[in-house]
N, C-alpha and C positions, 0 to 999 in steps of 0.2 A: 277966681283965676286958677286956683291949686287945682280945685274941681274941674275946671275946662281943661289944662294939662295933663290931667288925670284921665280923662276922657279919650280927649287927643292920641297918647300913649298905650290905653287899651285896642281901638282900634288900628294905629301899627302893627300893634304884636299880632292881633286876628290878620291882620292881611297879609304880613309874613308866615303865619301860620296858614293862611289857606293858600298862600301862594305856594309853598313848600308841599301842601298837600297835593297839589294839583301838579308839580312838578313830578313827584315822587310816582302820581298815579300816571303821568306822563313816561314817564322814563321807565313803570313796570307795563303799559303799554306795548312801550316801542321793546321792551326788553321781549315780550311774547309773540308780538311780530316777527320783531328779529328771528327768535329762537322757531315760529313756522317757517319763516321763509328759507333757513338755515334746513330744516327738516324736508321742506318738498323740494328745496337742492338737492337735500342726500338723497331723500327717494329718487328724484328726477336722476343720480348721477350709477345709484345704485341700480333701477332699472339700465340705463346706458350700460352701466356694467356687464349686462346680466345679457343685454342684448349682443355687446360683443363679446362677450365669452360664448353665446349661442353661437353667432356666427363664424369666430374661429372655432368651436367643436364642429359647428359642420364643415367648414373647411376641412379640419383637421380629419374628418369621415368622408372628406371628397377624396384627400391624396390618400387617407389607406385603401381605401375602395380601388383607389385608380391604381396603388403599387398592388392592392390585390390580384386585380386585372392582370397586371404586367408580369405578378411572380405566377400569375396561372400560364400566362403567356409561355414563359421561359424554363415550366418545368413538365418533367414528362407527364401527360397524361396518360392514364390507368383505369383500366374496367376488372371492378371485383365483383364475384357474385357465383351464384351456379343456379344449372339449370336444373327442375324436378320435374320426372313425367309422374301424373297424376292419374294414373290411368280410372279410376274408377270415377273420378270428375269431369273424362273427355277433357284434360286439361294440361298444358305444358306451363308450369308456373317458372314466370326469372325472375328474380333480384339480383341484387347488387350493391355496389357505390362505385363512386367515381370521382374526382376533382375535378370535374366539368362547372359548368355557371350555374346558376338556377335556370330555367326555363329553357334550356338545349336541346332538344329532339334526339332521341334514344329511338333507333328503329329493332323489330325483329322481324327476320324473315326464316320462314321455312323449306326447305328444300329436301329432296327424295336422289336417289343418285346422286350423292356429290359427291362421286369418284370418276362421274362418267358425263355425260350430259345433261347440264344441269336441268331440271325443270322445280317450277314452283310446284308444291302437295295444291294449291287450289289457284282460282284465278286473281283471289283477291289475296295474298300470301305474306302481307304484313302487319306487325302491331305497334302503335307511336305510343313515346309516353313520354313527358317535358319532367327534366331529373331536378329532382326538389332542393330544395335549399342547403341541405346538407347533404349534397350530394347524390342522394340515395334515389331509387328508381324500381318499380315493380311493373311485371308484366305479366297478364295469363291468357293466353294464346289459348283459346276454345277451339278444339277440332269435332271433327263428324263424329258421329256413335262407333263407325266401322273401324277410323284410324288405326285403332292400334291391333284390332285382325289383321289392316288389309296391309300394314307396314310391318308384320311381326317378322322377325328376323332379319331386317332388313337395316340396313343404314340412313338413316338422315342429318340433316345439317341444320342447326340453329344456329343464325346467323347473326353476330349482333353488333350494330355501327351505327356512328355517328356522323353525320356531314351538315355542315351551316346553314346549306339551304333547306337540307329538311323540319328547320322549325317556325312551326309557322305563324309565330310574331318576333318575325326575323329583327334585332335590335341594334343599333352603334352599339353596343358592350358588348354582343355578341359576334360581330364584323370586328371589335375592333380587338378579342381576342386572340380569336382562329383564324381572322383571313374571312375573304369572301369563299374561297374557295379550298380553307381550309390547313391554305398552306402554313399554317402558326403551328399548327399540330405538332405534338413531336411525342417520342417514345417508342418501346419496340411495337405500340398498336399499330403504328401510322401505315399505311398503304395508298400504293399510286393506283391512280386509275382513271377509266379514259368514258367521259359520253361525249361533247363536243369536242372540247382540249381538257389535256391533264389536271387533276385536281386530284386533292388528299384528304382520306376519312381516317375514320379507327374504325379498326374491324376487329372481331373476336368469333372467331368460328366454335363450335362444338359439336362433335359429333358423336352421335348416338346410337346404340343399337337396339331398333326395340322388341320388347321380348323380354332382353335382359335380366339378368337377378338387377343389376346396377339400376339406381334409378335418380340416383343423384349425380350430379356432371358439375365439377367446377370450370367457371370459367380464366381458363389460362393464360397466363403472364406469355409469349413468346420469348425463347430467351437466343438472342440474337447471339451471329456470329460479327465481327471486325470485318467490314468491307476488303475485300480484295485491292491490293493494290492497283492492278489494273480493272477493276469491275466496269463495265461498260464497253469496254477495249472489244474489237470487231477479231484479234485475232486470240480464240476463245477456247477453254478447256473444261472438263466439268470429269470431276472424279464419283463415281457412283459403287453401293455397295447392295447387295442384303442384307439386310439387319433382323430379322424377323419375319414369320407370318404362321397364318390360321386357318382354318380349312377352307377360304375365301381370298384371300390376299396372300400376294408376296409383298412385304414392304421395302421398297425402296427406297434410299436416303442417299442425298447429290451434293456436294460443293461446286462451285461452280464461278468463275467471272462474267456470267449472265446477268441478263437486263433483268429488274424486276417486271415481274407481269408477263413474263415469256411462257406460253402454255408451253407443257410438254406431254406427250404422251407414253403410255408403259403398256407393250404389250408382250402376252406369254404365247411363245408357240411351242406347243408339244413335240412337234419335230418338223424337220427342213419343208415335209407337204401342206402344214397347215395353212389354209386360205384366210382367212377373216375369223383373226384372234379375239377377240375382248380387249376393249380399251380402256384405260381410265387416265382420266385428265386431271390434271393440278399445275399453277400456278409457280412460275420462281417467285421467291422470297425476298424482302427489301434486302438481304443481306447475301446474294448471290443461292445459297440454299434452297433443297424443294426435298417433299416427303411423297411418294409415289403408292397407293393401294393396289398392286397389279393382280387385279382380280386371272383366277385360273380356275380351270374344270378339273386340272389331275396333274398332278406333275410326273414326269416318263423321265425318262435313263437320256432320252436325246433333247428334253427340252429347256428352251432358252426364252432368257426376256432383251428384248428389243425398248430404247429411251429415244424418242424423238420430240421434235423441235421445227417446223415446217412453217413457210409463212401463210398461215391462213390467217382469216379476219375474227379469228377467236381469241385475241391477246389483250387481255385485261388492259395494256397502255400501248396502242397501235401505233399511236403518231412518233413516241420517242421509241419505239422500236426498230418503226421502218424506218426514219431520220437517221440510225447508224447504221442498219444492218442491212438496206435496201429493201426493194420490195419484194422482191425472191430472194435474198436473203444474199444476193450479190455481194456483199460486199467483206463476209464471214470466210475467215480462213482459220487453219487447225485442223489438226489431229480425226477428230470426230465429224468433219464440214464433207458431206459429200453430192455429189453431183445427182441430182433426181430428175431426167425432161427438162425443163423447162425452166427450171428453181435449183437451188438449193436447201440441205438439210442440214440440223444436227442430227445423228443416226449415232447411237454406239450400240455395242451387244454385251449381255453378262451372261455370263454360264453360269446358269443355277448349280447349286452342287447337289446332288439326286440323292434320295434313299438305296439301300442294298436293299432293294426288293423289284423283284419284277410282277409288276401290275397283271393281274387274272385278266383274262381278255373279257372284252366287253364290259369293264368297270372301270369306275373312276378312282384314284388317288389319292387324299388330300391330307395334310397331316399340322399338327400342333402344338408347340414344347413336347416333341415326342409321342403324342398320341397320333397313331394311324386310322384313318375312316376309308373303308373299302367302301364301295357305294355300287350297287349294283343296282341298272334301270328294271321297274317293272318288267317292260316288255321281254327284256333278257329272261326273265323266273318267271313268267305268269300268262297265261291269255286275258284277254279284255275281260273284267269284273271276276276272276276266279284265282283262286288261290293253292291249287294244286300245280307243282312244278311242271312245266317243259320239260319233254325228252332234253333238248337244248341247254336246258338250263345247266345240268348237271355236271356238262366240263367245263363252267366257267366257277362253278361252285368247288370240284375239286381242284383245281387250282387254288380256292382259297386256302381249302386242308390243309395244301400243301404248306402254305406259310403258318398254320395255325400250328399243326403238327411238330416245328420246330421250336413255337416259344417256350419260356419254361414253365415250371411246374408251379400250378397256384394261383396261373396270372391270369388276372379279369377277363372275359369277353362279351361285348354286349353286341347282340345280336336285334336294330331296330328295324321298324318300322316304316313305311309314311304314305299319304297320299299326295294329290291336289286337293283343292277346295271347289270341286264340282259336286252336285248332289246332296244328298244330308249327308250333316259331321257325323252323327252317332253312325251311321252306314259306314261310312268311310272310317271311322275309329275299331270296329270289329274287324273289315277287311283287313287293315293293315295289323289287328294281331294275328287274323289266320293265316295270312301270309310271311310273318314273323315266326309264328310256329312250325310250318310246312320249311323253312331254310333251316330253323336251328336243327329242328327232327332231323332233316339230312344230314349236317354236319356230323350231328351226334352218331347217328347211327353205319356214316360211311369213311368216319378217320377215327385216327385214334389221339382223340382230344380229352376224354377223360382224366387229365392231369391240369385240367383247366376249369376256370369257372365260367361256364355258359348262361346268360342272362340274358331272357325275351321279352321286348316290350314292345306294343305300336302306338304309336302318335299320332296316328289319323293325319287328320290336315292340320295340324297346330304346329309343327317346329317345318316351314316350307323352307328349301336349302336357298329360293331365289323367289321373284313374284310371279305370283299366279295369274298376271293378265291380261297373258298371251300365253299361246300352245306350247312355244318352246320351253318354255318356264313351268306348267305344269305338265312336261314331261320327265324334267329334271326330279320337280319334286314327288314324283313317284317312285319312290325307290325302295330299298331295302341295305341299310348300313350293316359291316361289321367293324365293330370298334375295339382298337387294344394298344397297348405302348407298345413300343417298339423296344 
């Protein structure tokens, strides 16, 4: 009996013991489940985390993006950068930067005369480039072998602007900066201008002479003047001066309560007979203002510059031009408004104020911070291909004596050269020293200049005064200069 209780009692305690075991293995079990399931929670909560903190950063890179957008919108844009003629690379290299978008259309165009008519240097006359992420933007404008003979001394225009439609994977980010047509733009680049209806670019003109010692051009900020209070107003005033010029230009500078995009014209008449001046064209400025190159052949004791304003179909923005100021320009009154046929004008006159010198006859005049350039035509000194003076020649040369004879003692004179560009250069570069020597020899030998320093040189066809590609133009530039201060 003690034995069977004994027995009885062992196997309790085994089965509370194994019960307890199985409990214990139970419950560390459920404790390592728990603690997985607890774990790809956290993962499971941690990724969610991870996923909305993704998605508010992208948000959060949608709205800077977009007040990006909006603060490009609402501050002025700006083209920095210059331009390099590269002459030895056939090459006009631009850079820059800008606060423009990434991928915006940066155009460059070239132009020849832009004082006067414009025309492109070629038929194909622009170069595209989409401005990079940091703004920044390069261009190298490849020209002909000849370029830079056949434009020396001459002026051109590198032109460089921006408009929305010119790029071409046109975008909402880009529309929804600028405008379809631009009109978001703002700063002193911004200009109106007209192909169907009005629309607004950035523009940066540059202009260049080439030849130059200068070969570097920045490109310039405009610095704007304060709108007129009345600007646009049809009953109109424009104040204009000289301000400078060069043995090629008088410069011209205007205020004005003119429309922008109003061509005007500048021309110089040597005196009251002069028929068919020399023109040069430019543009009013968004800010009533215009800068005028009035090219001239000589300035005389009677001559004057002439600033017009006519309604022809050459005005940068026609429709809001003619919309106030009629279509002959009817509807314009003031001061300077006068009556022409048919139309009306703006017309005013400026009297140059003249040198104390009277011009050698049969020579031209032309002068520059004080340096005078006498310019005497071939024809006047020379017979065709020879270099031995004209009976002729000689009383238009003592007239020169005569001024030379009054400078004072010491002071420079350079007696040059030149041709056209007909024939060979080396031929043409000898002529124009024998014919540089045959005038100084006179001088020398028929005043009394000796208290002066006489210097001969000839240039052939390399410094031409205008283009050679037409007769008028290589008439001009056959000449024989004498140069001195004044």
């Amino acid at each position: 009996m003690k034995k069977f209780i004994l027995i009885v009692g062992m196997v309790l305690v085994l089965a509370a013991c194994t019960k307890k075991e199985v409990k214990t293995e139970n419950e560390s079990v459920d404790k390592v489940e728990t603690q997985e399931v607890k774990e790809t929670n956290n993962e499971m909560n941690l990724d969610e985390t991870e996923v909305n903190s993704e998605m508010e950063e992208d948000e959060d890179n949608n709205e800077t993006e977009d007040e990006s957008i909006a603060a490009s919108a609402n501050e002025d844009h700006f083209i920095d950068g210059e331009v390099i003629l590269e002459e030895e690379k056939n090459n006009i290299h631009i850079e820059g930067k800008t606060n423009l978008i990434k991928g915006t259309t940066l155009e460059a165009n070239l132009f020849y005369n832009p004082f006067s008519q414009r025309h492109s240097v070629y038929s194909v006359s622009n170069e595209k480039v989409e401005i990079a992420s940091d703004g920044s933007f390069v261009i190298d404008y490849e020209v002909k072998e000849d370029f830079f003979e056949k434009y020396n001394n001459r002026y051109i225009e590198v032109a460089i602007q921006v408009l929305p439609e010119l790029s071409e994977h046109l975008n909402e980010e880009i529309y929804k900066t600028y405008g379809e047509h631009g009109e978001n733009f703002s700063g002193p680049f911004v200009y109106e201008y007209e192909v169907f209806d009005p629309q607004h670019k950035l523009y940066a003109p540059v202009y260049i002479k080439v030849g130059d010692e200068k070969k570097e051009y920045a490109i310039e900020t405009p610095d704007r003047d304060p709108l007129p209070d009345d600007y646009g107003e049809t009953d109109i005033w424009v104040d204009v001066e000289v301000v400078d010029n060069d043995h090629r230009f008088l410069y011209v500078e205007g205020k004005s309560n003119l429309m922008e995009g109003l061509m005007l014209t500048g021309m110089y008449y040597p005196d009251e007979d002069a028929f068919s001046p020399q023109r040069s064209n430019m543009y009013v400025e968004p800010d009533g203002t215009f800068t005028i190159p009035v090219e001239y052949d000589s300035i005389t004791n009677e001559g004057y510059i002439e600033i017009q304003g006519a309604p022809v179909r050459s005005h940068r923005t026609k429709q809001n031009i003619y919309e106030a100021y009629g279509e002959n320009f009817e509807n314009l009154t003031g001061d300077d408004v006068k009556k022409v046929d048919d139309h009306q004008e703006i017309l005013l006159t400026i009297e140059k104020e003249t040198m104390d010198l009277e011009t050698p006859q049969d020579s031209l005049v032309t002068e520059e911070d004080g340096e005078l350039k006498i310019q005497v035509p071939d024809d006047v000194l020379f017979d065709f291909d020879k270099s031995d003076l004209k009976d002729s020649a000689k009383e238009t040369l003592d007239e020169v004596i005569d001024i030379l004879e009054e400078l004072e003692n010491g002071q420079d004179i350079q007696v040059n050269g030149h041709t056209d560009n007909e024939g060979d250069p080396d031929y043409n570069m000898n002529l124009s020293e024998e014919r540089t020597a045959s005038v100084e020899n006179y001088l020398s030998k028929n005043g009394d200049v000796d208290h002066l320093n006489i210097e001969k040189k000839g240039y052939g066809e390399t410094m031409p005064a205008t283009s050679n590609e037409e007769e008028e133009g290589r008439e001009r530039n056959r000449r024989v200069e004498i140069v001195f201060d004044q």
